[in-house]
N, C-alpha and C positions, 0 to 999 in steps of 0.2 A: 812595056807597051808604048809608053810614050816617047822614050829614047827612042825606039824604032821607027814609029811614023815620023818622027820632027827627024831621024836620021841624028841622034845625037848620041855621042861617043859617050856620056856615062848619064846616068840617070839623077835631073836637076832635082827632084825633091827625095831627102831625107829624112831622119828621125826627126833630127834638127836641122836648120835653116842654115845652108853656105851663103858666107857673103861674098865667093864669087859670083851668083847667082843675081846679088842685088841689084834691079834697076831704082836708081833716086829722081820717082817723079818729080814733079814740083813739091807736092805736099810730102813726101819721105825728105825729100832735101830741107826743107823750113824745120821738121821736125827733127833730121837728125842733127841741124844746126844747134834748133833750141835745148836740146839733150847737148850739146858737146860744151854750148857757151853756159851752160848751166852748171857743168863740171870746174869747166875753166876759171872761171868768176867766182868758185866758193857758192855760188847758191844753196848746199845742203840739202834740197830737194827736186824733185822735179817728176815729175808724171808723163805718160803718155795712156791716153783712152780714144780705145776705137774697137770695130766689131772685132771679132775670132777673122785669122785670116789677112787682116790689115796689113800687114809686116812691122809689127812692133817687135817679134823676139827677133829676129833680121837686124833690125834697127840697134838693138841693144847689142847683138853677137858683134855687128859694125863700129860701134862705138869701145867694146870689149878691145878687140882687136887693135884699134887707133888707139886706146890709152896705155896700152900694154909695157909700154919702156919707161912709161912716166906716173905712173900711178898704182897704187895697189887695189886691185879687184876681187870682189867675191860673187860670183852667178847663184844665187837661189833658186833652185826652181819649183821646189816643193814647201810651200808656207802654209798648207795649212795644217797647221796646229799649235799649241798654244804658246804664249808668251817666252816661256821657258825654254821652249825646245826648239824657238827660231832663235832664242840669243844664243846657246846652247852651240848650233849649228852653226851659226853665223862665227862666233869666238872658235872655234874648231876650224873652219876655213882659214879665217884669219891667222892659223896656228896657234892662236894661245891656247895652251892645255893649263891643267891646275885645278879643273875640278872644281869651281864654284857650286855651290848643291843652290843658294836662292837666287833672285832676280837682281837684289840689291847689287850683289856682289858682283853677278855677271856683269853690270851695269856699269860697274868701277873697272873691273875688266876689259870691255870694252873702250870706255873712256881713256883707260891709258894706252892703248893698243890704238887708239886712233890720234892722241897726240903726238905721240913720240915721234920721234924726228927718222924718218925711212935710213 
C-alpha cells in the first residue's frame, strides 16, 4: 500500500530495519557517532535509550554493518531470560561450543574468547 501511493519500487519497511532506508538526522548522526567512537576507543559499554520507533535497531544494524571487516559481532535479539541462557547464547554465537553446564564457567569461556588475538 505504501510502495504504491509513494510509487516505490519495493516496500521500505521490513521485519527488520534496512540501512538503505536510513536517513541520519542530526540526532541519529551524534548518536551513531557516539556508538562508533564508543567501539573505536575500547569504551566496553555504551547505551542508547529512546521511545519504540526511534531507530535504535537501524542504528545498530548501521553500526553492525560498518564494523563487519574489523571486528567481531554478535546481534542478540532475544534477552529475555535468564543469566545462563544469554551466556549460553551469546558463547554459541561467538562459536565457542564445549558445553559449560554453570555460570562460572561460561564466564571463563567467554573471557578467553574475548581476549584472544582474532
Amino acid at each position: 500500500m505504501i510502495a504504491d501511493y509513494y510509487k516505490l519500487k519495493e516496500q521500505p519497511f521490513g521485519v527488520t530495519p534496512d540501512t538503505r532506508y536510513l536517513y541520519l538526522s542530526p540526532t541519529h548522526r551524534e548518536a551513531f557517532a557516539s556508538l562508533l567512537y564508543g567501539v573505536q576507543s575500547g569504551r566496553g559499554f555504551a547505551s542508547i535509550v529512546a521511545q519504540p520507533g526511534m531507530g535504535k535497531t537501524i542504528l545498530l544494524f548501521q553500526l553492525l554493518q560498518q564494523l563487519r571487516q574489523t571486528a567481531r559481532t554478535v546481534f542478540l535479539f532475544q534477552t529475555m531470560c535468564g543469566p545462563k541462557e544469554f551466556l549460553r547464547s551469546l558463547l554459541h554465537d561467538l562459536g565457542v561450543e564445549g558445553g559449560a553446564r554453570d555460570v562460572s564457567q561460561m564466564h571463563f569461556q567467554l573471557n578467553e574468547c574475548l581476549l584472544k588475538p582474532s
